[in-house]
C-alpha positions in Angstrom: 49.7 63.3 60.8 46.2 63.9 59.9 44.7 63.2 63.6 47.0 64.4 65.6 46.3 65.6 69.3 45.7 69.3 69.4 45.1 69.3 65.9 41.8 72.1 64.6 40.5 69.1 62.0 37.3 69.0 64.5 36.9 73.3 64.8 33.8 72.6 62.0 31.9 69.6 63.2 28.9 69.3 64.1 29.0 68.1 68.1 31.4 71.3 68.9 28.5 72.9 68.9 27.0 73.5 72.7 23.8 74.0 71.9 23.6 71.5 68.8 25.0 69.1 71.6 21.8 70.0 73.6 19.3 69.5 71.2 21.0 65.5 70.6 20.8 64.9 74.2 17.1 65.9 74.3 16.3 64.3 71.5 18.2 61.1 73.1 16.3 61.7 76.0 13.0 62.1 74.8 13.0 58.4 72.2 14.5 56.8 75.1 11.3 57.9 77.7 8.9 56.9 75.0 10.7 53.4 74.9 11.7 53.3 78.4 7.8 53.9 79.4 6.0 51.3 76.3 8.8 48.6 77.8 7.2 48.9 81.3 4.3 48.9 80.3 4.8 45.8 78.1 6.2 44.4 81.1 3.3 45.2 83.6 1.0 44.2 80.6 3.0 41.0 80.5 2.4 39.7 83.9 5.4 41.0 85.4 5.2 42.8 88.8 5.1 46.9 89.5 8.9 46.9 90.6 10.4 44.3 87.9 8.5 46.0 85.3 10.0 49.5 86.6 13.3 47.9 85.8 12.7 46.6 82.8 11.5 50.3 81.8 14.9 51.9 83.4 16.9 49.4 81.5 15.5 50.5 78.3 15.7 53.7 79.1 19.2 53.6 79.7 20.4 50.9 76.5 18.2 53.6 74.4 20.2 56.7 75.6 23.9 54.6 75.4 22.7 53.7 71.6 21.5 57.3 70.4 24.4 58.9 71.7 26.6 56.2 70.5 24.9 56.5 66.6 25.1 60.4 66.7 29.3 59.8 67.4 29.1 57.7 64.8 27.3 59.1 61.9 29.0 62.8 62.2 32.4 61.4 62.7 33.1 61.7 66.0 33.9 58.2 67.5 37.4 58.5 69.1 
């Protein structure tokens, strides 16, 4: 069977990598501050109070992280 558990077919890809697996989560983490921090601000912007608008900016902080890392597993094959 080709995906058998134990199996080596993932010894060569990409995300088996430590430090490759840093450099995704910073990456992650750095596109989801930018959009975390322009939604709060939008927010605030918006006529939404300083708390509410701090929530607004966590929630996109968080849905931006879940979808990077969810696209990376994606596109190198890794969903399981």
């Amino acid at each position: 069977m080709l995906f058998e558990h134990g199996s080596d077919y993932r010894k060569g890809c990409l995300l088996s990598n430590p430090a490759v697996r840093g450099l995704w989560l910073a990456i992650a983490t750095l596109t989801a501050a930018l959009v975390g921090a322009t939604a709060g601000l939008l927010a605030w912007a918006g006529g939404l109070n300083p708390p509410t608008a701090v929530l607004t900016g966590g929630g996109a902080f968080a849905g931006t992280v879940l979808l990077v890392l969810t696209v990376v597993r994606f596109t190198t094959g890794q969903a399981e």
